[in-house]
Steps between C-alpha positions, in 0.01 A plus 500: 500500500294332295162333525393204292149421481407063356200555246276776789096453497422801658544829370464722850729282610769624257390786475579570876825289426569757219471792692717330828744455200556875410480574840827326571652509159476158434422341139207274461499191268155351378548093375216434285227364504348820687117434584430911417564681245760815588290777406180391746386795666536325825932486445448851475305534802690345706845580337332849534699744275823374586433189224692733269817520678553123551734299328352200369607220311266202347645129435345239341583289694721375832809377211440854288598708876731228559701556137457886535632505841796237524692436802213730734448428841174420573284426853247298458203641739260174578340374766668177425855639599691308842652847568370837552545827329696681757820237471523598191781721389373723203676719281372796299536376165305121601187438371182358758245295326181452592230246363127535402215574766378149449774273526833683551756405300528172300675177661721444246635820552593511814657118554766660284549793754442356821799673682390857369075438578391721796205519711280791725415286811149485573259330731353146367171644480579652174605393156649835399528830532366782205795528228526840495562487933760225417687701245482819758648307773756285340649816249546766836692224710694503173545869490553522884797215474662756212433816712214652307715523210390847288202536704404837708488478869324751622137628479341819520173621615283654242350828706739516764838440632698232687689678830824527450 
């Protein structure tokens, strides 16, 4: 999978995206503007020391991923979407995008993608919920449609044993 993140503000916010990224093998594209600078202490602290493992990619901008990545399939995650997440049907090699903490992603970009623009349903009460939650959610009901592809099922306890 891959997760695409429209010019991010916060940098605990993808640095916790970062590290949900390596935990599920899934890529992570950065479209510029970003409103941090990569090497802030608090990526690292919240990416912990898994930042190192990631694959990331920086764009300039939306048309630079666009060029690079002809012909993707891309969900548009906004709270703007008529349909939710879970009717959508995603594959492993699609790409989720998700827009900036303040305002989402741009208009313009999504009246060109209405039919792939997806929502988390939420009480009224709210405008939003925090990116890196939205990311979380919409990426495992991606991985759970595809089965957990390449991803280990089962725990163990650090000082003890599970009964067998």
């Amino acid at each position: 999978m891959h997760i695409v993140l429209h010019q991010p503000e916060i940098p605990q916010n993808t640095g916790n995206i970062g590290r949900t990224c390596v935990a599920t093998g899934s890529s992570l594209h950065l479209i510029e503007p970003l409103g941090f600078r990569l090497n802030e202490k608090e990526i690292k602290r919240s990416g912990m020391d898994y930042w190192e493992k990631l694959d990331v990619t920086r764009y300039i901008d939306f048309e630079d991923f666009k060029e690079k990545h002809p012909g993707a399939k891309i969900w548009f995650a906004t709270t703007k979407a008529k349909r939710a997440y879970s009717e959508a049907s995603f594959a492993m090699d699609d790409y989720i995008m998700f827009g900036k903490e303040s305002a989402g992603i741009p208009e313009e970009i999504l009246i060109d993608n209405e039919e792939t623009c997806i929502r988390i349903p939420m009480g009224d009460q709210i405008r939003s919920l925090n990116l890196s939650n939205a990311v979380a959610i919409v990426l495992y009901e991606a991985l759970r449609q595809n089965d957990f592809m390449g991803l280990e099922r089962k725990g163990e306890l650090h000082r003890l044993s599970w009964k067998e």
